[in-house]
Backbone as CSV, one residue per row, in Angstrom:
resi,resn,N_x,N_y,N_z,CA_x,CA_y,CA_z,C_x,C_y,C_z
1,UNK,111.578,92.057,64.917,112.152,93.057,65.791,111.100,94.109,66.087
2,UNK,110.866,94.425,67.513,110.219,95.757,67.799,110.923,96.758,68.568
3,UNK,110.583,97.929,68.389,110.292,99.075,69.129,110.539,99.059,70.893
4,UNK,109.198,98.517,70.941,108.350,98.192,72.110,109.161,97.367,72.899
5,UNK,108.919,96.403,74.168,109.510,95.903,75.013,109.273,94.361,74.503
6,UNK,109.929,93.524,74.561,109.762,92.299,73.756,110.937,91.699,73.147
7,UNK,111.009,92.360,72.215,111.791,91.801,70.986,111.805,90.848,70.601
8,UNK,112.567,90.118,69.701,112.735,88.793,69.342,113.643,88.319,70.611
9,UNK,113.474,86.597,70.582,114.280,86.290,72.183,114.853,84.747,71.377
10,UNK,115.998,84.314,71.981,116.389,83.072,71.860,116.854,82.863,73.321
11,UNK,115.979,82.340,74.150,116.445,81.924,75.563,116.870,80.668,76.117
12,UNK,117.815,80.914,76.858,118.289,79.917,77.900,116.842,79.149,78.816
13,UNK,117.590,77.830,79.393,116.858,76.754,80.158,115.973,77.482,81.127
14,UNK,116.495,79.078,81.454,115.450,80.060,82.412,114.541,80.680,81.808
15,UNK,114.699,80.978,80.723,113.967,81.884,79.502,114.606,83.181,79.599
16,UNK,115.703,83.301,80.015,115.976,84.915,80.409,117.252,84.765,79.456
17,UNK,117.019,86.132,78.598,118.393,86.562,77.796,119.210,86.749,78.454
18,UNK,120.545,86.432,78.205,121.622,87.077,78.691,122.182,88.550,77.839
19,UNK,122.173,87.907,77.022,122.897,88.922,76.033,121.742,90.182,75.249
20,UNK,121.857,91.047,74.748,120.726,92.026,73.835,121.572,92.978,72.787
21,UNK,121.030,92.322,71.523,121.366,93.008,70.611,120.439,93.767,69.968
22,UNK,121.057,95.175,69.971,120.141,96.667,69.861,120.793,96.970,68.760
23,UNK,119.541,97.779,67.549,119.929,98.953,66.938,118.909,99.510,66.866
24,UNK,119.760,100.357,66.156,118.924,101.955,65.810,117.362,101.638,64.929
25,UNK,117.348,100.626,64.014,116.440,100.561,63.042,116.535,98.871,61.970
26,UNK,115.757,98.744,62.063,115.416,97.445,61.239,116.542,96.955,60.205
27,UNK,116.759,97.699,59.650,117.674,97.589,58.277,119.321,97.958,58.990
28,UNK,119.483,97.543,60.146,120.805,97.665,60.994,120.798,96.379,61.042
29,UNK,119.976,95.031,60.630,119.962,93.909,61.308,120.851,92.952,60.189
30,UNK,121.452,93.708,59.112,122.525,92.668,58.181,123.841,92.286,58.757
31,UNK,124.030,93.749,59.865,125.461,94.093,60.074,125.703,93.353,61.501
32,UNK,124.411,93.184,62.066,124.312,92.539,63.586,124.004,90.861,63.418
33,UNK,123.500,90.610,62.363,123.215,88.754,62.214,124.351,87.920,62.521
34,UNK,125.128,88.368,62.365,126.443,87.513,62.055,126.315,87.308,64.030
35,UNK,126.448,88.174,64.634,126.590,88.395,66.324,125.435,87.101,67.065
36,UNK,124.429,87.299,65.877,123.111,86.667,66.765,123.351,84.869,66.361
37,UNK,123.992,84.794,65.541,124.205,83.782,64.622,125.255,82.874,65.808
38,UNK,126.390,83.761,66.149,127.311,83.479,66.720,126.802,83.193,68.368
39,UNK,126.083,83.710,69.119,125.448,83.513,70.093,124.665,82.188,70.145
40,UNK,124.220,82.071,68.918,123.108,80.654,68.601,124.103,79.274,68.829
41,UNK,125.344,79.697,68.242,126.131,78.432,67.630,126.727,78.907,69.040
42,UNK,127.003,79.400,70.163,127.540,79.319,71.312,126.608,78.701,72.506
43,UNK,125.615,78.920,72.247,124.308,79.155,73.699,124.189,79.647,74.394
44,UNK,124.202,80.900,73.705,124.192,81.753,74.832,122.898,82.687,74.410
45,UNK,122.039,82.360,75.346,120.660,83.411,75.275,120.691,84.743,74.819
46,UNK,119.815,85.495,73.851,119.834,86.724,73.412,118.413,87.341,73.539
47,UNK,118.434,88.768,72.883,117.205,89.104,72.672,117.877,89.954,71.345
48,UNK,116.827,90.459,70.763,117.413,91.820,69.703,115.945,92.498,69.435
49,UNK,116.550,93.935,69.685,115.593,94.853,69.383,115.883,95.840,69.049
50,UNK,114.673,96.619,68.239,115.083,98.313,67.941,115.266,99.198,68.636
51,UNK,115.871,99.994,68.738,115.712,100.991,70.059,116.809,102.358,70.010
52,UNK,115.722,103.382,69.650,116.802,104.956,69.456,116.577,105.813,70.421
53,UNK,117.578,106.391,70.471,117.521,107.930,71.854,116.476,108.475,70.681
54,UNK,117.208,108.746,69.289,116.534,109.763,68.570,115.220,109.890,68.202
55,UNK,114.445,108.697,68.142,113.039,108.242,67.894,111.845,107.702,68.712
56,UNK,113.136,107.295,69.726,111.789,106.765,70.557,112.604,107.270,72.200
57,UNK,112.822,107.936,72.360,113.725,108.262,73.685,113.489,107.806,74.791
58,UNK,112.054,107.784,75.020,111.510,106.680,76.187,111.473,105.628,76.038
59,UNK,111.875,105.019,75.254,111.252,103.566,74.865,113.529,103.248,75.416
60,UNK,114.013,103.875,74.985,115.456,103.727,75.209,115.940,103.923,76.422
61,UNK,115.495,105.067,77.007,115.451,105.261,78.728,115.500,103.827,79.320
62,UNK,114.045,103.621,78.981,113.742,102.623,79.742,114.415,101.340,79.630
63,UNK,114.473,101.156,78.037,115.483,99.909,77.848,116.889,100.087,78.722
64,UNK,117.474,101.227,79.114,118.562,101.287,79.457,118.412,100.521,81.108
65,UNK,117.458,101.415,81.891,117.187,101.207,83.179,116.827,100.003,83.358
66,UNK,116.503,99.325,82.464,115.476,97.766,83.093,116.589,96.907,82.447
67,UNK,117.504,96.977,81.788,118.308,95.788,81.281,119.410,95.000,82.350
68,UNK,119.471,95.491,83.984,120.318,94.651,84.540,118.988,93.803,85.265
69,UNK,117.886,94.153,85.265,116.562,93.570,86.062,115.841,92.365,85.213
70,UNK,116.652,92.724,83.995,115.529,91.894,82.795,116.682,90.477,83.014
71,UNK,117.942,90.671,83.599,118.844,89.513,83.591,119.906,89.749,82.399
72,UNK,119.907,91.001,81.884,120.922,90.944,80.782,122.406,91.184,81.239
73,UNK,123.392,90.401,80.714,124.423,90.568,81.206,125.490,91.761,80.155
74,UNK,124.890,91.503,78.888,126.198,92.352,77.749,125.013,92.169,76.681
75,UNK,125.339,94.202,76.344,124.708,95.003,75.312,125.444,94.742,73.918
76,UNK,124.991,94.464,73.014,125.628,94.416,71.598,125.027,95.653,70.866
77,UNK,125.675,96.649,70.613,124.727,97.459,70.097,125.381,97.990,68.408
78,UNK,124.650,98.166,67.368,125.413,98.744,66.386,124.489,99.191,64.885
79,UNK,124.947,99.697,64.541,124.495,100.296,63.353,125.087,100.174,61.811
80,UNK,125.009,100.779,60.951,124.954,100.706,59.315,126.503,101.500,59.335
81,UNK,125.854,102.646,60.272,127.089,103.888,59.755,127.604,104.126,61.471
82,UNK,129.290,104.557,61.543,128.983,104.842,62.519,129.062,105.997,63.287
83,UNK,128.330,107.093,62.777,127.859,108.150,62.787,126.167,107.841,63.543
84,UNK,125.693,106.451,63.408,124.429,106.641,64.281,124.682,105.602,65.567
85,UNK,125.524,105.015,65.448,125.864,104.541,66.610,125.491,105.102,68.607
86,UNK,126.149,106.148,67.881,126.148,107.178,69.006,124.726,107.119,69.966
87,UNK,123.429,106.686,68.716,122.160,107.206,68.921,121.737,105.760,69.951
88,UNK,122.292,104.942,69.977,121.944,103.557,70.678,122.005,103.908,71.780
């Protein structure tokens, strides 16, 4: 998982995710596996990455603005607590 623009990807016959599962931070990724797991055993293309208003705010902007261009159809987003939720 990164930060940055990328992320990890499991793509469709186009290479383009449909789906993107976001959190706040690395150690959010116990509570989200089960989602990515479930996408795998469906086929349905994903990506997952890190991504905070609170830490990286541009890096989230942007994820926000470019995710109907990147081909994503539905945000999965979630956290540990959900008190940081908010921050996705």
């Amino acid at each position: 998982m990164t930060r940055k623009s990328g992320g990890s990807r499991a793509a469709d016959k186009s290479g383009t995710p449909l789906v993107d599962i976001a959190m706040g931070s690395d150690s959010d990724w116990p509570i989200l596996k089960d989602a990515a797991e479930m996408l795998e055993r469906l086929g349905v293309s994903y990506e997952k990455r890190v991504v905070s208003a609170h830490r990286t705010p541009d890096d989230m902007s942007e994820y926000g603005r470019s995710a109907a261009k990147r081909g994503l159809k539905v945000i999965v987003a979630g956290a540990r607590s959900e008190e940081h939720t908010s921050e996705l």
